[in-house]
MMTF fields as JSON, N, C-alpha, C and O atoms, coordinates in Angstrom:
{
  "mmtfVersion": "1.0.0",
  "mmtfProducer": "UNKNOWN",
  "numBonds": 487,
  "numAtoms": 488,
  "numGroups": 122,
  "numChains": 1,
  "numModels": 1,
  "chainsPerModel": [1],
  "groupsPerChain": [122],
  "chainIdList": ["A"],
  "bondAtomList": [4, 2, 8, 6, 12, 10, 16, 14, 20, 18, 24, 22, 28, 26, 32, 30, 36, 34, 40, 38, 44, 42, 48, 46, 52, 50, 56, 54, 60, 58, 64, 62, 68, 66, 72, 70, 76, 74, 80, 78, 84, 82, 88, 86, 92, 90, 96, 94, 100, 98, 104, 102, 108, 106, 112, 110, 116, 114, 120, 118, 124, 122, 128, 126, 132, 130, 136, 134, 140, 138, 144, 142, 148, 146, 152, 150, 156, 154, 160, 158, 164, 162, 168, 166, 172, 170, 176, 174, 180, 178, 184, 182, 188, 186, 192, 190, 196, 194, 200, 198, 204, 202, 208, 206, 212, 210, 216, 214, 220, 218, 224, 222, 228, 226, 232, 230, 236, 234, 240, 238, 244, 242, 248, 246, 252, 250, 256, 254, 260, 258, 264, 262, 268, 266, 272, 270, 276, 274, 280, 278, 284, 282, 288, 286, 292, 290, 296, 294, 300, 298, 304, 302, 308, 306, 312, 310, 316, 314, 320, 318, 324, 322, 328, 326, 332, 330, 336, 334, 340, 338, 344, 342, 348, 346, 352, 350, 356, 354, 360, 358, 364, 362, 368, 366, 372, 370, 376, 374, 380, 378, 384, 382, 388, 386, 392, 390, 396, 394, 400, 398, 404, 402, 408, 406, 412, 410, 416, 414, 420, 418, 424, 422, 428, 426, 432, 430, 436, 434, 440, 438, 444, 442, 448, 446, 452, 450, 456, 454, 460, 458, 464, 462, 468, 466, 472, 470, 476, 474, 480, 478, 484, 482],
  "bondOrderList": [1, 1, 1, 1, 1, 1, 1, 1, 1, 1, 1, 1, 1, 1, 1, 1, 1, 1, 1, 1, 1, 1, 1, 1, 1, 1, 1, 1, 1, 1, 1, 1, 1, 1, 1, 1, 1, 1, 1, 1, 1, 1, 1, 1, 1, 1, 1, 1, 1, 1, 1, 1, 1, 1, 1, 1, 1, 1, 1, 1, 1, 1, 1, 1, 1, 1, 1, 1, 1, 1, 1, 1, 1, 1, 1, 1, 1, 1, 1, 1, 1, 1, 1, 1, 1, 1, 1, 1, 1, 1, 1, 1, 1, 1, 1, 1, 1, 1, 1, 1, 1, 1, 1, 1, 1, 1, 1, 1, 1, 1, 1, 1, 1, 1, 1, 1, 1, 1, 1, 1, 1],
  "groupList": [{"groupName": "UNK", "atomNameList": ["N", "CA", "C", "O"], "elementList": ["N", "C", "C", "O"], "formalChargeList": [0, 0, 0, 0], "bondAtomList": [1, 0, 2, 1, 3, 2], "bondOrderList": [1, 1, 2], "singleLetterCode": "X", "chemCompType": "L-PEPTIDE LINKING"}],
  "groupTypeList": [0, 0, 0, 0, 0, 0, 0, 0, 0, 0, 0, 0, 0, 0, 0, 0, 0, 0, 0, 0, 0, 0, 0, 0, 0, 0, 0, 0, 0, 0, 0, 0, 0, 0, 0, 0, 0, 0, 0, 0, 0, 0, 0, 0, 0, 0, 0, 0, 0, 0, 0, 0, 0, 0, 0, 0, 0, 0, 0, 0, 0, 0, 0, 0, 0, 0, 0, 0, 0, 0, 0, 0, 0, 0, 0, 0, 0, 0, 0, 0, 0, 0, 0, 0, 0, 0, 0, 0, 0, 0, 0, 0, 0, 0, 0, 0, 0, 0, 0, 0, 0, 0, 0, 0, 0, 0, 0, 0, 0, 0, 0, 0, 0, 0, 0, 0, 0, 0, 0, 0, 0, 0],
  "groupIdList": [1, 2, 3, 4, 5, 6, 7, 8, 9, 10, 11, 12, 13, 14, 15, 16, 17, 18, 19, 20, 21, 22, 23, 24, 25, 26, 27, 28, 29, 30, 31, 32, 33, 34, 35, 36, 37, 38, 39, 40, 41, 42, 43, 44, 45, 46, 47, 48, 49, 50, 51, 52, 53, 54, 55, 56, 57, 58, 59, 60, 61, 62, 63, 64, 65, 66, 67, 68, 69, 70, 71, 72, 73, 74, 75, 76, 77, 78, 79, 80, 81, 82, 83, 84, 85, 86, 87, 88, 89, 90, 91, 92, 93, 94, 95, 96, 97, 98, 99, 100, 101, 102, 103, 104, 105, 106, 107, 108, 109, 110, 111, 112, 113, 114, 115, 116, 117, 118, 119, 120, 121, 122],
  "secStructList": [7, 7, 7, 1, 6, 6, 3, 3, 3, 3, 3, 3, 3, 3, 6, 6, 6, 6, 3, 3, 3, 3, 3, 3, 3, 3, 7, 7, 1, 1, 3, 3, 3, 3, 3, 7, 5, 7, 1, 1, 1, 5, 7, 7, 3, 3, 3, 3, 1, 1, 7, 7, 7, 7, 6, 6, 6, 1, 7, 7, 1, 7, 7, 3, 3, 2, 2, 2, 2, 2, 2, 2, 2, 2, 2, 2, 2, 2, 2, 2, 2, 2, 2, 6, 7, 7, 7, 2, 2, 2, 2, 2, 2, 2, 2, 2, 2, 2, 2, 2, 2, 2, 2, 2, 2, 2, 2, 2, 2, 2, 2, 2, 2, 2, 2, 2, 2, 6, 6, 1, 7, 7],
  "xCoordList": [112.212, 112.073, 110.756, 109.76, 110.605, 109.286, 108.673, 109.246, 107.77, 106.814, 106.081, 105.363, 106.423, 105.947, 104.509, 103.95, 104.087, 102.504, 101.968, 101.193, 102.116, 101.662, 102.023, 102.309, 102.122, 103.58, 102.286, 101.63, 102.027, 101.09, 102.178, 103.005, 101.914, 102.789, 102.029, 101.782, 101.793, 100.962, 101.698, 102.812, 101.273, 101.774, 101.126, 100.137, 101.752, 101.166, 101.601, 102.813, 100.881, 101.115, 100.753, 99.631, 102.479, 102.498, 101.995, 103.134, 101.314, 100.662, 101.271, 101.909, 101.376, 101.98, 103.747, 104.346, 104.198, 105.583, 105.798, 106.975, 104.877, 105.249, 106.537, 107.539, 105.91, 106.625, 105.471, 104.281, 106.491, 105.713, 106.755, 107.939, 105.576, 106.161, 105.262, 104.179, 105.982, 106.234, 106.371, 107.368, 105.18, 105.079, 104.624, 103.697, 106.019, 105.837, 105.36, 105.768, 104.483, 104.11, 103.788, 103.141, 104.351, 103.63, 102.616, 102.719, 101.571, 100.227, 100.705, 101.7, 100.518, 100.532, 99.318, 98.361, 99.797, 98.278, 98.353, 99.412, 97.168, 97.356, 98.17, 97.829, 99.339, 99.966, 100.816, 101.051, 101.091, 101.356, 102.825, 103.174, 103.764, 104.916, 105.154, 104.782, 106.185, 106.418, 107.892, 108.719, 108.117, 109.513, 109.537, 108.57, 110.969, 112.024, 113.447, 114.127, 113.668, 115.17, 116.364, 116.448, 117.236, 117.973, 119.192, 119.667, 119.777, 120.361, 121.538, 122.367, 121.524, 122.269, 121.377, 121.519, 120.651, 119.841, 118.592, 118.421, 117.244, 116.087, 116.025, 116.89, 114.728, 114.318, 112.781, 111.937, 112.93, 111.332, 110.616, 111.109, 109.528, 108.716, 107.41, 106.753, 107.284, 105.74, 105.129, 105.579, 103.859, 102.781, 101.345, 100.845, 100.903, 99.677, 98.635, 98.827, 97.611, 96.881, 95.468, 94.792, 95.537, 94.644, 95.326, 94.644, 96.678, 97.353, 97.555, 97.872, 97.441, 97.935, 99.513, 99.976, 100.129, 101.838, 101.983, 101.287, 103.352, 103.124, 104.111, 104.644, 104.263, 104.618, 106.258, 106.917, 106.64, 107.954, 108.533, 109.696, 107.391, 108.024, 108.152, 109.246, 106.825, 107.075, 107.711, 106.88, 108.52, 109.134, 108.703, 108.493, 108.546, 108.161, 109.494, 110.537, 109.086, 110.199, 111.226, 112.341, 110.505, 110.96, 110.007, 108.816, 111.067, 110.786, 111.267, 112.464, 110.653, 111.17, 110.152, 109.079, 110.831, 110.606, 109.558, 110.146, 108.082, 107.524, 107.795, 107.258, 109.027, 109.97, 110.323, 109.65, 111.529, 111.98, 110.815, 110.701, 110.183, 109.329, 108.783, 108.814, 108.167, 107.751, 108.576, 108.349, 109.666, 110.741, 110.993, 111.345, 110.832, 111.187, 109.89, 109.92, 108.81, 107.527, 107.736, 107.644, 108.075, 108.385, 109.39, 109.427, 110.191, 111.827, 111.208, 111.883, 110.623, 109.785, 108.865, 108.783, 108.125, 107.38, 108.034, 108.006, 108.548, 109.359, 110.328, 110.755, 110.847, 111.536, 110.891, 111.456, 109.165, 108.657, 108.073, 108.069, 107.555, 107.466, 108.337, 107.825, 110.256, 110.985, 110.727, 110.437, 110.725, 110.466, 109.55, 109.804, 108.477, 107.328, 106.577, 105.988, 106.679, 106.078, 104.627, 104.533, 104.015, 102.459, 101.969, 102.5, 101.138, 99.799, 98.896, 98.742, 98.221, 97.173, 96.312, 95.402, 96.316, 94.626, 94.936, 94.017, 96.22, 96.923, 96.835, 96.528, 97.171, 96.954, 95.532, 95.215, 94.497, 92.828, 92.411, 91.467, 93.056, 92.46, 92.561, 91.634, 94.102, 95.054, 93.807, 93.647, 93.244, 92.95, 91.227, 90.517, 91.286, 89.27, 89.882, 89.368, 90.639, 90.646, 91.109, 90.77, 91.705, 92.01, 90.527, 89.93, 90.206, 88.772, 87.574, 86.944, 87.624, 86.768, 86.99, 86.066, 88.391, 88.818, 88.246, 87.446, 88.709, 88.744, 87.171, 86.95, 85.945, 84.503, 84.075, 83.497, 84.432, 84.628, 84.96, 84.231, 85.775, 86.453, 85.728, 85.491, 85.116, 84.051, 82.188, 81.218, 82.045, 81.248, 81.152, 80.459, 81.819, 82.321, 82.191, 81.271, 82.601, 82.51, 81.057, 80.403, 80.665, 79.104, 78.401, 77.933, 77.979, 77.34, 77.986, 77.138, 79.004, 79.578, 78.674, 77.951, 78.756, 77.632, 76.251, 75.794, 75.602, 74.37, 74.164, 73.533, 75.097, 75.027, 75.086, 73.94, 75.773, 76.271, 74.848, 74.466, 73.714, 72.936, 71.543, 70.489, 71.86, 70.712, 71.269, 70.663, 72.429, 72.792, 72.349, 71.933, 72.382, 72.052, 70.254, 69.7, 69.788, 68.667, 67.69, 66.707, 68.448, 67.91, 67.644, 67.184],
  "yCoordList": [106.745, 107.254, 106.771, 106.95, 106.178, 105.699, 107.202, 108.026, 107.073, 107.886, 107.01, 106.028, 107.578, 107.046, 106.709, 105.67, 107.865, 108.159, 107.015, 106.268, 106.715, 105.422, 104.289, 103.43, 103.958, 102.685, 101.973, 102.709, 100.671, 99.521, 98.426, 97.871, 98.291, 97.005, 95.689, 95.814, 94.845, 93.403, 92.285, 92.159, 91.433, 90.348, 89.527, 89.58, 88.182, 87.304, 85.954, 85.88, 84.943, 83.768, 82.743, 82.315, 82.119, 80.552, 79.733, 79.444, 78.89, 77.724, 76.938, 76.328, 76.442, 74.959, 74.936, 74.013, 75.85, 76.137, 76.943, 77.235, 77.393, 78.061, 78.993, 79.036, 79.8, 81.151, 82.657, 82.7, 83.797, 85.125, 85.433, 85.319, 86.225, 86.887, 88.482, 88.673, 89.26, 90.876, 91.405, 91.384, 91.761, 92.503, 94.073, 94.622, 94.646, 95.97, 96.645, 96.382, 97.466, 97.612, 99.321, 99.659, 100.382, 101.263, 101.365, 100.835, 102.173, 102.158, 102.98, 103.539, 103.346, 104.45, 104.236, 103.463, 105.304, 105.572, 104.26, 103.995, 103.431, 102.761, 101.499, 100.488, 101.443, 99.832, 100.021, 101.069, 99.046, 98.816, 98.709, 98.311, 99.019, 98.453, 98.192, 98.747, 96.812, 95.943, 95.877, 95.42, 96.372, 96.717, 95.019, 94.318, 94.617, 93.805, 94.221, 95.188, 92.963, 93.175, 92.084, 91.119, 92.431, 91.383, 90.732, 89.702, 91.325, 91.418, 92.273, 92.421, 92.867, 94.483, 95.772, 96.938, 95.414, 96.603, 96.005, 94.792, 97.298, 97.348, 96.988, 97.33, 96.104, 95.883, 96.96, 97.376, 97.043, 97.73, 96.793, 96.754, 96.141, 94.965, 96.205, 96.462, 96.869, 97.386, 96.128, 95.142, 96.472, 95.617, 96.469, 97.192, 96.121, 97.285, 96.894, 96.008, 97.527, 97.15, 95.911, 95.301, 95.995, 94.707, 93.562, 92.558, 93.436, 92.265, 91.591, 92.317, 90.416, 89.23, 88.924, 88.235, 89.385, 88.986, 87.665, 86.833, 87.226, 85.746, 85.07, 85.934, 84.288, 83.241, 83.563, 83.415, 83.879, 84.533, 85.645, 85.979, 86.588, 87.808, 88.359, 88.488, 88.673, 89.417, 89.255, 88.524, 89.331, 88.722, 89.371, 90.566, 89.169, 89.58, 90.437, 90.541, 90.985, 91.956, 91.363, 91.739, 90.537, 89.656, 88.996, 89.148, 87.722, 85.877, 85.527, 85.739, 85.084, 84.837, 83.198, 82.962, 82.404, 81.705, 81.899, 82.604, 81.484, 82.025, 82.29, 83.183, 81.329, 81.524, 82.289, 83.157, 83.142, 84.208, 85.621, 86.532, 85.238, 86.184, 87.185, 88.402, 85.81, 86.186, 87.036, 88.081, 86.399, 87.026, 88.546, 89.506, 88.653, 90.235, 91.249, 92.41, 90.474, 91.525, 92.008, 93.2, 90.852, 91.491, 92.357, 93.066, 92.394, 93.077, 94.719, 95.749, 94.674, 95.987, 96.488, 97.657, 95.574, 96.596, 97.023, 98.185, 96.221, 97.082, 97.807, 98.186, 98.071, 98.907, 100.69, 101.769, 100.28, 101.258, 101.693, 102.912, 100.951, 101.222, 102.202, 103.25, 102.028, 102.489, 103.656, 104.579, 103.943, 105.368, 106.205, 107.185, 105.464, 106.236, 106.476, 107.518, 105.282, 105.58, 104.577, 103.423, 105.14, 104.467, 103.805, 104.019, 103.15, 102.424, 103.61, 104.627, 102.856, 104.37, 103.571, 104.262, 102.668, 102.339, 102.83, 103.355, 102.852, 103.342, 104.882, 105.44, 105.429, 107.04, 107.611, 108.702, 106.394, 106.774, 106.589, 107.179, 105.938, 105.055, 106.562, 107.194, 106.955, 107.873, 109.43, 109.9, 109.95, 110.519, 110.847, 111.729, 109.798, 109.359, 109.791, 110.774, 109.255, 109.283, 110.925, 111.443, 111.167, 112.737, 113.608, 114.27, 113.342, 113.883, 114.108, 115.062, 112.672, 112.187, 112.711, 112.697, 113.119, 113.599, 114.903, 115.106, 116.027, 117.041, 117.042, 118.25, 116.456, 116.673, 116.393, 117.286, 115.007, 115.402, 116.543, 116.941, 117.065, 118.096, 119.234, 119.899, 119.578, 121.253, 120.396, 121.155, 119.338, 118.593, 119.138, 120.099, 118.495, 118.932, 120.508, 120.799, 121.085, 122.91, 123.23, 123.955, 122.461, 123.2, 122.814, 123.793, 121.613, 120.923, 122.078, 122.862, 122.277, 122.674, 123.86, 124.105, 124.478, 125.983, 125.481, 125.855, 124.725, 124.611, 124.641, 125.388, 123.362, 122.751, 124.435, 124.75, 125.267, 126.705, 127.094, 127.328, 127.207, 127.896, 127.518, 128.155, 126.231, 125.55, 125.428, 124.502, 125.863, 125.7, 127.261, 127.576, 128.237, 129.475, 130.109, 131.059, 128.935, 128.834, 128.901, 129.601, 127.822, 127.437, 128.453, 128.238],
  "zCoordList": [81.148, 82.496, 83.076, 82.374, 84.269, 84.704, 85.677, 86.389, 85.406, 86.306, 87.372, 87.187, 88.45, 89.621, 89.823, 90.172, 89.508, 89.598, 88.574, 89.171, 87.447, 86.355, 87.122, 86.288, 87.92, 88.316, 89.276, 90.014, 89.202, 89.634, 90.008, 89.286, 91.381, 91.508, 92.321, 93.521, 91.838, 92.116, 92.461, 91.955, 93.244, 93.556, 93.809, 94.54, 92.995, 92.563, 93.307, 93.509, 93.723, 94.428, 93.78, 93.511, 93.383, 92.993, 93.455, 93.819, 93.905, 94.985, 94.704, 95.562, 92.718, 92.525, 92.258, 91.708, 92.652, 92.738, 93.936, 94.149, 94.813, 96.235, 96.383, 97.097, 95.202, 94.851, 94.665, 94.351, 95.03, 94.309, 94.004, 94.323, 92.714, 91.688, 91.5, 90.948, 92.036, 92.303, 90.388, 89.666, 90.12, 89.103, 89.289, 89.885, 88.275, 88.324, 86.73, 85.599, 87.15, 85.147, 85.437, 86.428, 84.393, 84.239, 83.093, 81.987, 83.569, 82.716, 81.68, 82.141, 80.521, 79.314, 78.432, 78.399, 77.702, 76.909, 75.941, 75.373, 75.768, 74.928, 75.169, 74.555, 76.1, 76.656, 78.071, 78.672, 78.309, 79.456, 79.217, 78.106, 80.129, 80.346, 81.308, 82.342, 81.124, 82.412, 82.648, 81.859, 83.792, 84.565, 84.918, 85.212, 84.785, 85.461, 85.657, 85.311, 86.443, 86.046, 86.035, 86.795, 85.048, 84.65, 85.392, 84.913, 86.645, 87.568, 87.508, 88.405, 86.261, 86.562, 85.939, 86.307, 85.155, 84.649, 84.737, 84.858, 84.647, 84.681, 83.312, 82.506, 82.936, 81.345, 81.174, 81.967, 80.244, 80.154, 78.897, 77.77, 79.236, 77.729, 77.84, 78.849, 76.433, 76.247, 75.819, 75.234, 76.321, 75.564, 75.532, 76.394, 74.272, 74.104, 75.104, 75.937, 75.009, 75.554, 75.535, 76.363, 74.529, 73.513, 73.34, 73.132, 73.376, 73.27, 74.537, 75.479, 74.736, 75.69, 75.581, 74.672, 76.389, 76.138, 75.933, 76.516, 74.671, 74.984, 76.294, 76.99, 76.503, 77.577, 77.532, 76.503, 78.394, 78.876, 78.188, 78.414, 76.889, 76.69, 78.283, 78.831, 78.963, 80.292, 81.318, 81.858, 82.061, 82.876, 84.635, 84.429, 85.809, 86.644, 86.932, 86.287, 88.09, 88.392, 89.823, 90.184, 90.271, 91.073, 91.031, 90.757, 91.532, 91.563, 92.902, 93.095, 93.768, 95.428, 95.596, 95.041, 96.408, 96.945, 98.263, 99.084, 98.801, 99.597, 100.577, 101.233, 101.067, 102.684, 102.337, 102.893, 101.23, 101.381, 101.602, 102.423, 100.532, 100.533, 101.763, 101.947, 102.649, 103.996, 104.61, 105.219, 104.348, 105.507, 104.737, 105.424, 103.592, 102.994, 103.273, 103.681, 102.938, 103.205, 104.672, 104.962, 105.762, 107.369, 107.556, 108.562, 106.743, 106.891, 105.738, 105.764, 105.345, 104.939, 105.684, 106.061, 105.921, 107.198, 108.339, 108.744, 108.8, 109.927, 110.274, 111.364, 108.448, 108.202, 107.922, 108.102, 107.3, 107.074, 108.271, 108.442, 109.182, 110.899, 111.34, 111.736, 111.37, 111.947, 111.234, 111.996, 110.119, 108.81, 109.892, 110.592, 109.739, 109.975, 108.67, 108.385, 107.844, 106.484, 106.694, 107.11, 106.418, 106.68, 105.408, 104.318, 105.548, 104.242, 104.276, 104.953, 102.954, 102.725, 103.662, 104.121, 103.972, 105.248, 106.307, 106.936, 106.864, 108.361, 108.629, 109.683, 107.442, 107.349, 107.45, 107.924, 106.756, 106.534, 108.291, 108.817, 108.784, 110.125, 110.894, 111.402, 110.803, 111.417, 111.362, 112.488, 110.567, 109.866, 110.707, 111.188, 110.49, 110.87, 112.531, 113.064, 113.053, 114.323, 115.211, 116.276, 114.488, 114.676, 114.525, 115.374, 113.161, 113.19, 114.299, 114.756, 114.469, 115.163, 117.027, 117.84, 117.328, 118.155, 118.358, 119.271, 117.349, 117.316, 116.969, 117.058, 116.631, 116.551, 118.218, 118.838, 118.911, 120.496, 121.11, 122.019, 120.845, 121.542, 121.618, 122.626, 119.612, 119.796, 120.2, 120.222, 120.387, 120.798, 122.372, 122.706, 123.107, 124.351, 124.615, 125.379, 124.346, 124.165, 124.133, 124.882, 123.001, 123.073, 123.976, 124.557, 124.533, 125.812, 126.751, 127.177, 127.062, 128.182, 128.265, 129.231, 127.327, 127.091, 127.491, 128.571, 126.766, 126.798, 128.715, 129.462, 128.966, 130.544, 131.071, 131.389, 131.207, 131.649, 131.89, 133.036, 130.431, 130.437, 130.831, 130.813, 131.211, 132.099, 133.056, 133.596, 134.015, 135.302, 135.432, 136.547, 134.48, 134.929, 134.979, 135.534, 134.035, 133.957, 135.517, 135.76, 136.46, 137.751, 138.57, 139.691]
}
């Protein structure tokens, strides 16, 4: 069973084959396992953590061509757009800016007082 929360997913860019390769691995105590898939089932390869996998035990979890690629990373975002599912930077941005609103706002309030009590001052 994978746990979400362990779950790291990286992507990696071929230059001399003008491919990515979408690796998914969950962390565990002690090794890593690396999710693929075989084109009907998920594989799971442990590998400890001290060891270097050798050369095609691991397999990526996807293999895309960079044209496709492009075209899938765009066809996800603007799928997560239509969601309303955000990045964690979009939510931090989202976040700061509300803040930063609502510190204007009791900002505003207090001047307004002060201004009150130097207009009553006169």
């Amino acid at each position: 069973m994978l746990h979400q929360n362990n779950l790291e997913v990286n992507i990696e860019t071929r230059l001399d084959s003008r491919t990515i390769n979408i690796w998914v691995c969950e962390n565990g105590v002690g090794e890593r396992h690396y999710i693929s898939y075989d084109g009907e089932f998920l594989v799971k390869t442990t590998v400890k953590d001290h060891e270097f996998p050798e050369d095609g035990k691991v397999k990526p979890f996807l293999h895309l061509p960079v044209v496709f690629a492009d075209r899938l990373f765009k066809a996800i975002n603007e799928h997560n757009s239509k969601e309303g599912i955000k990045t964690r930077d979009q939510s931090l941005i989202e976040g700061k800016l509300q803040a930063t609103e609502l510190h204007l706002g009791d900002s505003r309030k207090h001047f307004d007082k002060v201004l009150d009590a130097l207009i009553k001052l006169k």
